[in-house]
C-alpha positions as CSV (number, residue, x, y, z in Angstrom):
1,X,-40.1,-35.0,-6.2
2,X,-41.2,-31.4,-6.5
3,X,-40.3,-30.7,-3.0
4,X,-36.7,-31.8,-3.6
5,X,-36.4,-29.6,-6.7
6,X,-37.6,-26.7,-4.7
7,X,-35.0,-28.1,-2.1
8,X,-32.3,-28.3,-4.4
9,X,-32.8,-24.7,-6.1
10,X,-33.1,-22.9,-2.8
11,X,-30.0,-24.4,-1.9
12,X,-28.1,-23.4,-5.1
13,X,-29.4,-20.0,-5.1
14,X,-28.5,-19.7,-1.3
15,X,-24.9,-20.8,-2.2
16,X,-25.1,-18.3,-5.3
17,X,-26.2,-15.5,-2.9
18,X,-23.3,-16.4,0.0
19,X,-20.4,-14.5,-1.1
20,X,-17.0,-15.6,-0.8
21,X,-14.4,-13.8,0.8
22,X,-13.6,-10.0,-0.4
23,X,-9.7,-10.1,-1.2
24,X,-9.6,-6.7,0.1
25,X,-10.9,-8.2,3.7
26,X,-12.3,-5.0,4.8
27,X,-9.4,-2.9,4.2
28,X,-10.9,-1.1,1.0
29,X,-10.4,-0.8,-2.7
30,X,-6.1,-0.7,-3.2
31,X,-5.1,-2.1,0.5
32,X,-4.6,-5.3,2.3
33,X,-4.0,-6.9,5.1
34,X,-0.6,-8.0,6.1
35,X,0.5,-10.6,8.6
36,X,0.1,-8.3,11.6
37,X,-3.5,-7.4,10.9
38,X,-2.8,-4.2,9.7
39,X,-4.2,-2.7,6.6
40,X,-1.2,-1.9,4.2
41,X,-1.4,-0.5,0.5
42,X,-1.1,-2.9,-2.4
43,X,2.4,-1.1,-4.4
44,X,3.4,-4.6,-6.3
45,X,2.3,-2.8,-9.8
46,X,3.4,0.8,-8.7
47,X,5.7,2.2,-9.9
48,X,7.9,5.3,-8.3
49,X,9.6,7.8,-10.3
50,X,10.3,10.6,-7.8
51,X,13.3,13.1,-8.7
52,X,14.9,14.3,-5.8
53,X,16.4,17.9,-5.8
54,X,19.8,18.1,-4.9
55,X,20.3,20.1,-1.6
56,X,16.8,20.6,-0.6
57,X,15.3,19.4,2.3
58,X,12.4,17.1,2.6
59,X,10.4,16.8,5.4
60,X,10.3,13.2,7.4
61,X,13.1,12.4,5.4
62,X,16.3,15.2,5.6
63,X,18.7,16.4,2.5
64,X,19.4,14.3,-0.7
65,X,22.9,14.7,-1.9
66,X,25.0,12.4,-3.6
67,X,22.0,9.3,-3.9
68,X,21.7,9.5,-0.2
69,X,19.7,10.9,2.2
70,X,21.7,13.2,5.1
71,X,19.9,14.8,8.1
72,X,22.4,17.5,9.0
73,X,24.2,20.2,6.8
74,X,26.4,23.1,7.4
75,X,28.6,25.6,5.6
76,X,32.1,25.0,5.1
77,X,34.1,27.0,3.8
78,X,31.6,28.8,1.5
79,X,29.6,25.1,0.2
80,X,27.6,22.9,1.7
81,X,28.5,19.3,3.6
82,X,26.5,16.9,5.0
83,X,26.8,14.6,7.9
């Protein structure tokens, strides 16, 4: 009877020791992994607030005028257009 006891505590602390799976699943603390296998951040409670500058240019991403983004500009006639 002892025997099972010690039986039945080594198996409940060797279930208590086994850890289940980490949500992160190796990615690290704020990432994921998506369907692809890739490790992606988690931005479900992040929230962006970025004010874009009208006319400047942004690397990677081009010129921000009129709640769009345009790649190309010129002068025309002494102001600035976008195509």
């Amino acid at each position: 009877m002892k025997a099972l006891a010690i039986l039945g505590l080594a198996t409940a602390l060797a279930v208590g020791a086994a850890s289940s799976a980490d949500a992160r699943q190796g990615c690290g603390a704020g990432f994921h992994r998506n369907f692809r296998g890739r490790c992606v951040p988690n931005l479900r409670n992040i929230r962006r607030h970025e004010v874009f500058v009208v006319g400047r240019f942004y690397p990677g991403r081009g010129y921000w005028y009129n709640g769009r983004w345009w790649h190309r500009r010129y002068r025309y006639h002494n102001m600035w257009r976008y195509r």
